[in-house]
SEVEXVEX-766864 format. One record per residue (C-alpha): y negated, x, z; chain; residue in three letters; residue number from 1. Coordinates in Angstrom, 1 decimal. Example, Ala and Ser with C-alpha at 12.3 -4.5 7.8 and 13.67 -1.06 7.14 Angstrom:
BEGIN
<<4.5,12.3,7.8>,'A','ALA',1>,
<<1.1,13.7,7.1>,'A','SER',2>,
//
This chain:
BEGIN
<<-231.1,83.5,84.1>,'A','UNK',1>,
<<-228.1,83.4,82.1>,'A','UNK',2>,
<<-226.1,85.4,84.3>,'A','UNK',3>,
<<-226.6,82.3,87.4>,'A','UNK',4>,
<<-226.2,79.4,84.6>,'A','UNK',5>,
<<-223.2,80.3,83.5>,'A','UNK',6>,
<<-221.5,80.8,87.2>,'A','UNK',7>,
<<-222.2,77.4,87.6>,'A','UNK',8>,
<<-220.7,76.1,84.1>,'A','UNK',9>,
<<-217.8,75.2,85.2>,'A','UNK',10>,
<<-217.7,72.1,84.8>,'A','UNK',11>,
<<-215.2,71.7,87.8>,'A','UNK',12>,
<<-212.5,74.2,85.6>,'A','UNK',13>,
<<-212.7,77.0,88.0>,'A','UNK',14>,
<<-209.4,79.8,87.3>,'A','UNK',15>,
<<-207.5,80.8,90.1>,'A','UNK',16>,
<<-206.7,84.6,89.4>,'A','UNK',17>,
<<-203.1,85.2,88.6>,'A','UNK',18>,
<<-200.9,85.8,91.9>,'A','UNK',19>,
<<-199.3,89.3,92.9>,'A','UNK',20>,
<<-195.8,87.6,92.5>,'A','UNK',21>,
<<-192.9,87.8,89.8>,'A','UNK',22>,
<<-192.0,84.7,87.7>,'A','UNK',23>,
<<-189.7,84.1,85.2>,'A','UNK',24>,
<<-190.2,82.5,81.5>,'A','UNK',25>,
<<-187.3,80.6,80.1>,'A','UNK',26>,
<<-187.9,80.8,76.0>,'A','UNK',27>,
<<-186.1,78.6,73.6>,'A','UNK',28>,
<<-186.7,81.0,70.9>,'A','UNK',29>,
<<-188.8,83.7,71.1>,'A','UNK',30>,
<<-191.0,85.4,68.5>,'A','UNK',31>,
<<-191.7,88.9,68.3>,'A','UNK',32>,
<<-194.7,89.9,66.1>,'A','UNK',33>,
<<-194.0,93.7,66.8>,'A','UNK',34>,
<<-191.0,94.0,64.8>,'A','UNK',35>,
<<-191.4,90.3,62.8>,'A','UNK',36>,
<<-188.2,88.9,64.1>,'A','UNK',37>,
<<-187.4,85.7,66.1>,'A','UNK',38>,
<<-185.2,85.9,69.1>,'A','UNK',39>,
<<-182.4,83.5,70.3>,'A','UNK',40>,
<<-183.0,82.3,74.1>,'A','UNK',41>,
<<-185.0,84.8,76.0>,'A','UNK',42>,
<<-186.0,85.3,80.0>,'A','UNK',43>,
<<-188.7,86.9,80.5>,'A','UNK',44>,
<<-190.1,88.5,83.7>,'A','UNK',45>,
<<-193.6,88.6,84.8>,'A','UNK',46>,
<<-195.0,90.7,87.4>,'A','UNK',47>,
<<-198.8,90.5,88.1>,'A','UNK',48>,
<<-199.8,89.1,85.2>,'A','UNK',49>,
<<-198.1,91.0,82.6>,'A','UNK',50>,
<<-194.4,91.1,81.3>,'A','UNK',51>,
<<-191.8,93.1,82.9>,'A','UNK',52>,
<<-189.0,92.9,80.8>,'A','UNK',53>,
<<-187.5,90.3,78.1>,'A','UNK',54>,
<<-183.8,89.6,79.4>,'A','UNK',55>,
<<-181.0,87.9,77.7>,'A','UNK',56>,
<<-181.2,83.9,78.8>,'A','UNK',57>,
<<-179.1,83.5,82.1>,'A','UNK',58>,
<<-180.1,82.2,85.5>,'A','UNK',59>,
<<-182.7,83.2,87.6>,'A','UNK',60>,
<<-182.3,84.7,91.6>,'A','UNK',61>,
<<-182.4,82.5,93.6>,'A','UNK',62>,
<<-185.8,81.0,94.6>,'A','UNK',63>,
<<-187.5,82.4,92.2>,'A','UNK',64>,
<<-190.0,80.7,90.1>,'A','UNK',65>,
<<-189.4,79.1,86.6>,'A','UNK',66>,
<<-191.4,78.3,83.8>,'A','UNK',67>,
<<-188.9,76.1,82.0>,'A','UNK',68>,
<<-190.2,76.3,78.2>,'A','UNK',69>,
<<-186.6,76.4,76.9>,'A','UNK',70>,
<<-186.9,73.2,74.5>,'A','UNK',71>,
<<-189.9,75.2,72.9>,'A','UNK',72>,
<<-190.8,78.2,70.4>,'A','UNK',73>,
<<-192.3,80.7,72.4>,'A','UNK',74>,
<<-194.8,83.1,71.1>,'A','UNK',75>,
<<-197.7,85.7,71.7>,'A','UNK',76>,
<<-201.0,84.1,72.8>,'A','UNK',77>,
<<-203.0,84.2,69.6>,'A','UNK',78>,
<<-206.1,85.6,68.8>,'A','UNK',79>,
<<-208.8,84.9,66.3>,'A','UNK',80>,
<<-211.1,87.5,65.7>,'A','UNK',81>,
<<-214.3,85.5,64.5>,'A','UNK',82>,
<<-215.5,82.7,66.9>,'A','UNK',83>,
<<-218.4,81.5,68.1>,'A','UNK',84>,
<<-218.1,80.2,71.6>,'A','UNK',85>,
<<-221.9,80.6,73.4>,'A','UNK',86>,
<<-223.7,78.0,70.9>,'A','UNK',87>,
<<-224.1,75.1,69.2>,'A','UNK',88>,
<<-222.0,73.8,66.3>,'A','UNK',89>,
<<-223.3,73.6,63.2>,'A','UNK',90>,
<<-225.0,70.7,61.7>,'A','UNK',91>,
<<-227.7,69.7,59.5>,'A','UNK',92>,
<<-230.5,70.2,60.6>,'A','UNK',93>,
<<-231.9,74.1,60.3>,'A','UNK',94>,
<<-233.8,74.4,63.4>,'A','UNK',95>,
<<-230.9,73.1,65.8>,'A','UNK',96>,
<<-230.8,76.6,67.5>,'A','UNK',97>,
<<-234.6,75.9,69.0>,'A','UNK',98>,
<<-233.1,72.3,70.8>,'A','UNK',99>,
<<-231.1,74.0,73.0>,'A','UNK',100>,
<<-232.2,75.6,76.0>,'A','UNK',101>,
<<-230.3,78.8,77.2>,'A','UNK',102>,
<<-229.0,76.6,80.4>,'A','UNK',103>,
<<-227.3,73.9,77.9>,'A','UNK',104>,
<<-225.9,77.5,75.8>,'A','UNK',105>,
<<-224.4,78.0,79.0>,'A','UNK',106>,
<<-223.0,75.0,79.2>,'A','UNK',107>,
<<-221.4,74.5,76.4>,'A','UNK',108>,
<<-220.3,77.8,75.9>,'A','UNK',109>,
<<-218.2,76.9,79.0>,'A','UNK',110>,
<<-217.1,74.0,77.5>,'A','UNK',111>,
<<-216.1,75.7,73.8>,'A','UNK',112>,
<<-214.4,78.6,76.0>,'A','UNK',113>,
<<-211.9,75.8,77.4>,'A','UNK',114>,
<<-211.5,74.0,74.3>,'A','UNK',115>,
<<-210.2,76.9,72.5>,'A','UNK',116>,
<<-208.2,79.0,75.5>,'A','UNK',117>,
<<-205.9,75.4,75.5>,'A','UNK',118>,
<<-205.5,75.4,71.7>,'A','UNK',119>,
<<-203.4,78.5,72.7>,'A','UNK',120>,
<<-206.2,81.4,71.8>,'A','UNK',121>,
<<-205.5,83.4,74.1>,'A','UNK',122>,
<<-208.2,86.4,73.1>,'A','UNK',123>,
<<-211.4,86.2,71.0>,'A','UNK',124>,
<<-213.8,88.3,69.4>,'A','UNK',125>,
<<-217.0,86.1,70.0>,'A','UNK',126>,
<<-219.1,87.9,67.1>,'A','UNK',127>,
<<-222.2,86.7,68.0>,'A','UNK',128>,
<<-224.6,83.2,69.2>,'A','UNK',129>,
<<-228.3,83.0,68.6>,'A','UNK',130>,
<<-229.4,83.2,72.5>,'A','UNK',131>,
<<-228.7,87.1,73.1>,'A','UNK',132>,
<<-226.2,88.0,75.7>,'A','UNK',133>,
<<-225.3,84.4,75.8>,'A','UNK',134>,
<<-221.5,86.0,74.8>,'A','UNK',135>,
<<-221.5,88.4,77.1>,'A','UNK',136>,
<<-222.4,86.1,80.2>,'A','UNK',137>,
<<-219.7,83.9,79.2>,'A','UNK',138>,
<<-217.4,87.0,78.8>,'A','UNK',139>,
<<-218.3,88.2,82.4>,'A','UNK',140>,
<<-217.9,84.6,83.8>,'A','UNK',141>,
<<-214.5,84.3,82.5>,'A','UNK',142>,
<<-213.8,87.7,84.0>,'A','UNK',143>,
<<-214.8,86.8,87.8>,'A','UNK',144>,
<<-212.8,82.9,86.7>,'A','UNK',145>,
<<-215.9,81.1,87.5>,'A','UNK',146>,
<<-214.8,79.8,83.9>,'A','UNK',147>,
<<-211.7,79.0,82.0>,'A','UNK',148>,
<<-211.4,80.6,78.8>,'A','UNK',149>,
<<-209.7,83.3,76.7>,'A','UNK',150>,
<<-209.9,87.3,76.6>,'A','UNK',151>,
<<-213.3,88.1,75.2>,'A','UNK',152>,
<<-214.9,91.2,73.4>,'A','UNK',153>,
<<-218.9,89.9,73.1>,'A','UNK',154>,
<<-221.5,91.9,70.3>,'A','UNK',155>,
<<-224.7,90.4,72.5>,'A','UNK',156>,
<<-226.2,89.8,69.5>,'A','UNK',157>,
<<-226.5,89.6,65.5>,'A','UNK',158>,
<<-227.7,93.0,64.1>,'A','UNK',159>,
<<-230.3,92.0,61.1>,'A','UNK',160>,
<<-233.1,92.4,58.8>,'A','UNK',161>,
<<-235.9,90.5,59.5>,'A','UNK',162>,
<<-235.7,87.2,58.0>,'A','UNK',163>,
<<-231.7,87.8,57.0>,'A','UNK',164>,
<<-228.9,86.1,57.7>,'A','UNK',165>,
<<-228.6,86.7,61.6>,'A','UNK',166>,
<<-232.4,85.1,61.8>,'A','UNK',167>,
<<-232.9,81.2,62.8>,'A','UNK',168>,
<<-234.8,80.2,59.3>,'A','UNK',169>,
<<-235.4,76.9,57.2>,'A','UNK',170>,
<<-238.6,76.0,59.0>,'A','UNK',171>,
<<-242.8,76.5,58.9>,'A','UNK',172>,
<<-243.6,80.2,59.2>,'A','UNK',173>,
<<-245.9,78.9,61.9>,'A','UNK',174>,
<<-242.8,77.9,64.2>,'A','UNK',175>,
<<-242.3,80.7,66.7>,'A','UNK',176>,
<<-238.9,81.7,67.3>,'A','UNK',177>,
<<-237.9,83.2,70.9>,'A','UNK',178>,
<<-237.5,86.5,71.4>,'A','UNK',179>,
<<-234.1,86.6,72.9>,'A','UNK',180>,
<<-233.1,85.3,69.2>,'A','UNK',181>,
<<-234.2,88.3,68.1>,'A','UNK',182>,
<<-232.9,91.3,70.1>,'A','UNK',183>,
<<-231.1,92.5,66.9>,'A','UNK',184>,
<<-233.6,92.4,64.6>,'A','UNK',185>,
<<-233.8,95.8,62.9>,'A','UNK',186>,
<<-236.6,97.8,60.7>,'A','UNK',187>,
<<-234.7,101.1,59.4>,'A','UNK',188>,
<<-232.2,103.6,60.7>,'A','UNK',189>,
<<-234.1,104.8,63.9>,'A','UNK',190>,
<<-234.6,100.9,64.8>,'A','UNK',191>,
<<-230.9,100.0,64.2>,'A','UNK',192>,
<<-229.9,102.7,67.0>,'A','UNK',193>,
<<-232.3,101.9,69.2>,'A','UNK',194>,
<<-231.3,98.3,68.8>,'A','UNK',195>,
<<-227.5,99.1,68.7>,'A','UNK',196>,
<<-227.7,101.1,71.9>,'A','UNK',197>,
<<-229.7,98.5,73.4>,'A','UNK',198>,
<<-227.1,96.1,73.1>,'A','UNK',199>,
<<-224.5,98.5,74.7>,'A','UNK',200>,
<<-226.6,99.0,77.6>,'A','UNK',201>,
<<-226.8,94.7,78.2>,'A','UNK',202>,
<<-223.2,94.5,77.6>,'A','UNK',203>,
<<-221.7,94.9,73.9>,'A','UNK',204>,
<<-218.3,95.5,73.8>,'A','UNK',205>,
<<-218.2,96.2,70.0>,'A','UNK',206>,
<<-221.6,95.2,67.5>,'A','UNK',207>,
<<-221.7,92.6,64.8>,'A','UNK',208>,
<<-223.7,93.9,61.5>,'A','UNK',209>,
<<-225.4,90.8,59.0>,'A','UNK',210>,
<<-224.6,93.0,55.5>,'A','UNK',211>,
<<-225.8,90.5,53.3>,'A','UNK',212>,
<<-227.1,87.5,53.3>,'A','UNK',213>,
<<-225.5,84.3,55.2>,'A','UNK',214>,
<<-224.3,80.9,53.6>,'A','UNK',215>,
<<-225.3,79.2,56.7>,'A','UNK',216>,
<<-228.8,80.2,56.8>,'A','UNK',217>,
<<-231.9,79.0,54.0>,'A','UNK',218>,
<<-233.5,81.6,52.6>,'A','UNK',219>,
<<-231.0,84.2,52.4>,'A','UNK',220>,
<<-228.0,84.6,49.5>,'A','UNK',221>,
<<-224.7,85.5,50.1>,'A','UNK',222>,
<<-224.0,88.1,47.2>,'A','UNK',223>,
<<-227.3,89.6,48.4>,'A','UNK',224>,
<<-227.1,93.3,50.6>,'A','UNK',225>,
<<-229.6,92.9,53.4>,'A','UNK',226>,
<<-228.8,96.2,55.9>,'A','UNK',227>,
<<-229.0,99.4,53.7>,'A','UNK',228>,
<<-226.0,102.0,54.1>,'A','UNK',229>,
<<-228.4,104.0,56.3>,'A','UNK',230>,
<<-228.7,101.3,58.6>,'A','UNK',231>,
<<-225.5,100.7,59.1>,'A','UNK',232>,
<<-224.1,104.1,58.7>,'A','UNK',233>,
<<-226.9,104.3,62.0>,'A','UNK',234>,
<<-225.1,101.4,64.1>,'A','UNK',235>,
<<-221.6,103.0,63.4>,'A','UNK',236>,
<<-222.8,106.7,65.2>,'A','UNK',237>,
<<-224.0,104.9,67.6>,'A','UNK',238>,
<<-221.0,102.6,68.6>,'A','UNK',239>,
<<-218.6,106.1,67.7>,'A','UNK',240>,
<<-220.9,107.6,70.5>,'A','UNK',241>,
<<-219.6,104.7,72.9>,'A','UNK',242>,
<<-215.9,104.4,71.7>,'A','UNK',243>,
<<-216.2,101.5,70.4>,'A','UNK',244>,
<<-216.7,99.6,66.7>,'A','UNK',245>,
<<-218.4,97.8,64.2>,'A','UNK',246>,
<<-217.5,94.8,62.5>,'A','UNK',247>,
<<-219.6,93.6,59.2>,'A','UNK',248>,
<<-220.6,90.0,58.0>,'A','UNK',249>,
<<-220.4,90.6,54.5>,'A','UNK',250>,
<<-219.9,88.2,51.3>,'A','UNK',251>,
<<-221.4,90.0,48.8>,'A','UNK',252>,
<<-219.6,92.7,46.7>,'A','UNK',253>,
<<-221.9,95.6,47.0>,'A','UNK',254>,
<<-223.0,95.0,50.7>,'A','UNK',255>,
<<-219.2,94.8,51.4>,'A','UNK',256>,
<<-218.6,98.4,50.0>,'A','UNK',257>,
<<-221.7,99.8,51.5>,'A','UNK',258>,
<<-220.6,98.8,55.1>,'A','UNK',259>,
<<-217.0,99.8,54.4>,'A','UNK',260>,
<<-218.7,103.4,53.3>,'A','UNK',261>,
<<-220.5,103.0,56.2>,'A','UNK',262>,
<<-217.5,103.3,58.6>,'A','UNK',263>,
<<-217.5,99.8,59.7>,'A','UNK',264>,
<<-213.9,99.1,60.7>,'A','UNK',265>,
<<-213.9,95.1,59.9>,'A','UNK',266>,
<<-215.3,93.2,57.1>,'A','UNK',267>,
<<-215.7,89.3,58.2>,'A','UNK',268>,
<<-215.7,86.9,55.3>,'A','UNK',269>,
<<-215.5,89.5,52.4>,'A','UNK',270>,
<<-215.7,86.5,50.0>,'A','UNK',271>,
<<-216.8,87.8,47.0>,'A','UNK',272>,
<<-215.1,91.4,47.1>,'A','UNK',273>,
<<-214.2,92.7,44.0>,'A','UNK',274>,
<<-211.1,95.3,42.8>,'A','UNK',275>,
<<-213.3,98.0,43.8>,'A','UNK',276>,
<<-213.7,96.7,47.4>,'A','UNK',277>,
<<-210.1,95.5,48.1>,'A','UNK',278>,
<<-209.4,99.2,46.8>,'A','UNK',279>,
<<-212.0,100.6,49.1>,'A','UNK',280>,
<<-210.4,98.7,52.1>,'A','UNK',281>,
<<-206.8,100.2,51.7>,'A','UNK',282>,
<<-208.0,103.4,51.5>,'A','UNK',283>,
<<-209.9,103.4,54.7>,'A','UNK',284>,
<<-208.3,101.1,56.5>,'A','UNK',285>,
<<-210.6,98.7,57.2>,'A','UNK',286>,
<<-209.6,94.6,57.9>,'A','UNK',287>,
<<-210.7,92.1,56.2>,'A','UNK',288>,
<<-211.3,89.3,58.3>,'A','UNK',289>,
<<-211.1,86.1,56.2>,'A','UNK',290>,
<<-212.0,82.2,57.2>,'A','UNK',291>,
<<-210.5,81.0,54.2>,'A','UNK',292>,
<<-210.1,77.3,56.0>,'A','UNK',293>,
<<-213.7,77.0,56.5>,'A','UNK',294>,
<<-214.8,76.2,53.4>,'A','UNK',295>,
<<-213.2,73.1,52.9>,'A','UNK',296>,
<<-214.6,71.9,56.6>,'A','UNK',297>,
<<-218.4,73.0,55.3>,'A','UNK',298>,
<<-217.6,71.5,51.4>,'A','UNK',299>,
<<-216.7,68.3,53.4>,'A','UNK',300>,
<<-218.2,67.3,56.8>,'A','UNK',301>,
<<-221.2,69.3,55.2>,'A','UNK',302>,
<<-221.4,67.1,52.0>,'A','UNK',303>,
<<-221.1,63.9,54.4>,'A','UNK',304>,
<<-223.6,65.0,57.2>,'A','UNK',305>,
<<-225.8,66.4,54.5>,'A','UNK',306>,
<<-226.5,69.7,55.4>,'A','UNK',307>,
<<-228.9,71.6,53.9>,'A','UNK',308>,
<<-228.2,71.7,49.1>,'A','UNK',309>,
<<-228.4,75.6,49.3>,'A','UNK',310>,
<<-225.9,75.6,52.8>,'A','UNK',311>,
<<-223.5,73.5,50.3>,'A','UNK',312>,
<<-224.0,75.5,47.1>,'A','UNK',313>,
<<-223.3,78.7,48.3>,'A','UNK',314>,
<<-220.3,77.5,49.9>,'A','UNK',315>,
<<-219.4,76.1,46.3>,'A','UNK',316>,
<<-219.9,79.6,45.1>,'A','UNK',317>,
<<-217.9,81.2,48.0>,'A','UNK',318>,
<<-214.8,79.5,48.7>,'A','UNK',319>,
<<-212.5,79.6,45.9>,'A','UNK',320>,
<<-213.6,83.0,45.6>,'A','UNK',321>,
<<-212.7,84.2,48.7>,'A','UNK',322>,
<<-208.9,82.7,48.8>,'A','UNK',323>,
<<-208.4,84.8,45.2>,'A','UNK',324>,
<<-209.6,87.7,46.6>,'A','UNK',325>,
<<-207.3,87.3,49.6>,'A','UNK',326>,
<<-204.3,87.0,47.4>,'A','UNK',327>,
<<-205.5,90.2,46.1>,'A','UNK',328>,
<<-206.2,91.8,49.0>,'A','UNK',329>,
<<-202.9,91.0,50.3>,'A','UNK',330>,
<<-200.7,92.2,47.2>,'A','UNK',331>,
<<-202.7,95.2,47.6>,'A','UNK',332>,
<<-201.3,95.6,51.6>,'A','UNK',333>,
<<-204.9,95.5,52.8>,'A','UNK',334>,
<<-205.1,95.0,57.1>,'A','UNK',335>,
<<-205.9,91.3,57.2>,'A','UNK',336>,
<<-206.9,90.0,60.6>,'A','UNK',337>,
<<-207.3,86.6,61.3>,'A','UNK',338>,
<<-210.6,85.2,62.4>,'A','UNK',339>,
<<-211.9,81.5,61.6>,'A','UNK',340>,
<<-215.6,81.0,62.6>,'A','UNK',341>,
<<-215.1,78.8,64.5>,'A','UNK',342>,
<<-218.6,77.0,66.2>,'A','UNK',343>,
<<-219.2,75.9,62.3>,'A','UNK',344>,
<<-216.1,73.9,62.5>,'A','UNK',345>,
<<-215.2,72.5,66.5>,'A','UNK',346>,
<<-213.2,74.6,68.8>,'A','UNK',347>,
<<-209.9,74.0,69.3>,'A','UNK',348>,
<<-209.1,73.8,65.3>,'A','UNK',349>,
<<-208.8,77.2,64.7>,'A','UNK',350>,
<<-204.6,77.4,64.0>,'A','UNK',351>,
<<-205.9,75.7,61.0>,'A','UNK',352>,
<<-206.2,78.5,59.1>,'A','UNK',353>,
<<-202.2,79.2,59.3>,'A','UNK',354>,
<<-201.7,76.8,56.8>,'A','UNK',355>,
<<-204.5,78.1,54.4>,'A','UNK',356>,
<<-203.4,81.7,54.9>,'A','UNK',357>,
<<-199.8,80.6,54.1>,'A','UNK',358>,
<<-201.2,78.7,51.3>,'A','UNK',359>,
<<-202.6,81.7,49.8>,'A','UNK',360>,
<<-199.9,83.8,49.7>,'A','UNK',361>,
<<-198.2,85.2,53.8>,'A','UNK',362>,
<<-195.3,84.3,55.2>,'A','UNK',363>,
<<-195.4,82.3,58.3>,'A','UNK',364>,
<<-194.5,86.1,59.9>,'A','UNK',365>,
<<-197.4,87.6,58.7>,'A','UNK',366>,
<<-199.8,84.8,59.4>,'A','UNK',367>,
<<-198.5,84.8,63.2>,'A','UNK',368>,
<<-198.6,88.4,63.2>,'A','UNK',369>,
<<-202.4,88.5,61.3>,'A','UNK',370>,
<<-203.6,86.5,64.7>,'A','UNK',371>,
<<-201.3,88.3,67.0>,'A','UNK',372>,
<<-200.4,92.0,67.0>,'A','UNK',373>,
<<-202.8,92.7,63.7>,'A','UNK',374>,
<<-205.8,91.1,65.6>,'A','UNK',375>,
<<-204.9,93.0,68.4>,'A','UNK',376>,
<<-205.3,96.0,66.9>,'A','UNK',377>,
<<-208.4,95.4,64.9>,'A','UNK',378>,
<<-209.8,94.7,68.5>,'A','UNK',379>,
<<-208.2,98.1,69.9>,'A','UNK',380>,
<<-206.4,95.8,72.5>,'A','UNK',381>,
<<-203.1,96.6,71.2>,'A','UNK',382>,
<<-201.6,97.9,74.7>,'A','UNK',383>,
<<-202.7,94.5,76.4>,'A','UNK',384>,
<<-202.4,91.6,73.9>,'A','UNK',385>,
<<-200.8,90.3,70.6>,'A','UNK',386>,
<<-197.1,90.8,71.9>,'A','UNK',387>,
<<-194.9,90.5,74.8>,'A','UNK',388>,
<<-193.3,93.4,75.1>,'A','UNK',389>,
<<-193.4,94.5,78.5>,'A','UNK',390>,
<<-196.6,95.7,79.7>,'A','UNK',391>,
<<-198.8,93.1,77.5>,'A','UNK',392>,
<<-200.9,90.9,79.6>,'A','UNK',393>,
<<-198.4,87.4,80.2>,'A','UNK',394>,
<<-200.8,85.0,77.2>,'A','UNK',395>,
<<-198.0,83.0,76.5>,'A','UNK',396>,
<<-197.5,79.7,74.0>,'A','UNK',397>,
<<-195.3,77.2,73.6>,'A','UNK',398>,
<<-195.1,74.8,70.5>,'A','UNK',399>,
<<-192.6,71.8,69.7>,'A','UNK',400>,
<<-191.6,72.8,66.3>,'A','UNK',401>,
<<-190.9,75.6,64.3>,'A','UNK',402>,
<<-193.9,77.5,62.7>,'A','UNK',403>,
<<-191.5,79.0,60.1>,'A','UNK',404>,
<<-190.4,75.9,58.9>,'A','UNK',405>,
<<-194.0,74.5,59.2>,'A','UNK',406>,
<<-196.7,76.4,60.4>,'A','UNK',407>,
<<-198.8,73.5,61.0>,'A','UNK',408>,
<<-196.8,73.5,64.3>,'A','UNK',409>,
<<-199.3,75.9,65.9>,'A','UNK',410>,
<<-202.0,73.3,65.4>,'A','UNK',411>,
<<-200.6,71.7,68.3>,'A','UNK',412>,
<<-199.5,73.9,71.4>,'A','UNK',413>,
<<-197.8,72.2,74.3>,'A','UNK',414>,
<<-198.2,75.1,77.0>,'A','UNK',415>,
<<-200.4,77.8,77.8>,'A','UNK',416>,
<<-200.2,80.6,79.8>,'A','UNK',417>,
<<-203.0,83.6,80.4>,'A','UNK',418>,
<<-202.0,86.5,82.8>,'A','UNK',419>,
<<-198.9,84.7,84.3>,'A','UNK',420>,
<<-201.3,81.8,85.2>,'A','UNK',421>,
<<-200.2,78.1,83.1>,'A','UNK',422>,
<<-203.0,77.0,82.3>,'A','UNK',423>,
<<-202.0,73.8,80.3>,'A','UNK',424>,
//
């Protein structure tokens, strides 16, 4: 059902494919995440989709066609690698999941894919919604264009322990949920793979683990391990088996180190890792994927919608702790990726973060290049996006000002391009 809904949620947006046909890009400056530099006045040439060659600025032949962006800084298309595009947003009320049929998921997943492609996010890793497969739909509708929106990798749907923080809880026992909000629901090791490989077979690029518990979710706590190692060590095997990868929601100290022991290769929110963690993460590899804006949205626009006391008090007891332990995690030259949640704040906001990340402790460089060619490879789409060195896909910004003096100025992109196509 899914599958026709969201074909039709266009909401009269519909993509033209990029044509066979070269163009040229006329950058005012240019910026180059792959060696951390920024370029004086650069041409670039794009041939089906993808860049060609970066020239010297000059003229163009003659009748060829010009995207004049030279009175802007030109950069990557960024990605963040923790969104939420097939849902609702949050608010207060705990059983908003059960208002919304899966035709109005399609809708406004349509709407959020949109909303954040002309923010200039040019790739997402949608890491999960509550109607399963509701990602993946969207994915394969921006695929065909029936949809405009961003490069997706989907997980189909939140890997769990009953009751944990991937359920929809807060509510009588006697409420029944649906059971496509509980396709990842998991009872031991031989459950998880099942599960795991059931959400490969329905679509799963990559599979989104609930370590501990959730801040967003009653009945659950954030410091609290939820999946055991097995578990997880189960959906890992599984996803190796497939070439592809597991990424962990994970607060809690000791449900962070158990999935990083596991052989996940991201942690998302990692908010109360300790020395051992961060130590644990260099040596293996792993990302941390930190929202370290989204606190301040919850502590806020939470506080004045009045969301749930224990949504706001584990928030409290997350957010400060989180931003130290990305100071340490970034002395300590751990992979940091960048990845928001956003669908608990609106679409669209996510450059937000920049400032927050600068904040904290990266250069405007490494902030661009933790949602540009450091996303990329967390997403093992290194070839295709997060730089435009020819042969990356042509997802292409264009801002006013200049990030490095302010990086606020990639809250507010003036152009977009995806695949040699402008979109805004």
């Amino acid at each position: 059902m899914i599958r026709t809904l969201l074909a039709a949620a266009t909401l009269g947006l519909l993509a033209a494919p990029a044509q066979a046909e070269t163009l040229y890009v006329r950058a005012g400056r240019l910026v180059d995440p792959e060696t951390g530099t920024v370029l004086a006045a650069r041409l670039l040439r794009v041939e089906d989709g993808r860049v060609a060659a970066v020239l010297p600025d000059g003229p163009v032949p003659v009748g060829a066609k010009l995207v004049d962006w030279s009175a802007f800084t030109v950069l990557p298309g960024l990605i963040d690698c923790h969104v939420h595009l097939a849902d609702t947003g949050q608010t207060a009320n705990v059983a908003e999941p059960l208002l919304h049929s899966p035709m109005e998921i399609a809708y406004i997943g349509a709407r959020n894919a949109r909303t954040t492609l002309m923010a200039g996010f040019t790739t997402v890793h949608d890491v999960g919604s509550f109607r399963a497969f509701a990602d993946v739909e969207l994915r394969n509708a921006i695929d065909r264009g029936d949809v405009i929106g961003p490069r997706m990798q989907a997980v189909g749907a939140y890997v769990t322990t009953p009751g944990g923080g991937g359920e929809v809880t807060g509510f009588s026992p006697e409420v029944r949920i649906p059971e496509d909000m509980r396709a990842g629901v998991v009872s031991g090791p031989d459950d998880t793979r099942a599960k795991v490989n059931f959400l490969f077979q329905h679509g799963a690029d990559s599979i989104k683990l609930i370590a501990t518990g959730a801040v967003l979710a009653s009945g659950t706590e954030a410091g609290q391990q939820e999946l055991s190692e097995a578990e997880m060590r189960a959906a890992v095997e599984v996803a190796a088996a497939r070439k592809s990868w597991v990424t962990a929601h994970a607060h809690g100290a000791e449900g962070i180190k158990a999935a990083i022991r596991a052989g996940v290769r991201a942690i998302e929110h990692a908010s109360l890792i300790d020395d051992e963690g961060i130590a644990l993460a260099k040596a293996k590899g792993v990302w941390l994927d930190m929202d370290i804006y989204n606190g301040d949205y919850i502590a806020e626009v939470g506080r004045r919608e009045k969301w749930p006391e224990n949504y706001l008090r584990k928030n409290d007891e997350t957010t400060d702790a989180q931003r130290v332990g990305f100071r340490k995690a970034l002395k300590a030259g751990v992979r940091l990726s960048f990845g928001t949640d956003a669908g608990v704040y609106p679409h669209g906001q996510n450059a937000r973060q920049f400032a927050y990340m600068v904040r904290y402790g990266m250069s405007p460089m490494q902030a661009i290049q933790s949602a540009t060619t450091s996303a990329a490879a967390l997403m093992g789409w290194s070839k295709d996006v997060g730089a435009l060195s020819p042969g990356h896909y042509a997802d292409i910004i264009a801002v006013a000002g200049d990030p490095f003096a302010d990086i606020t100025a990639l809250e507010t992109v003036a152009h977009v391009m995806k695949g040699g196509e402008v979109v805004r």
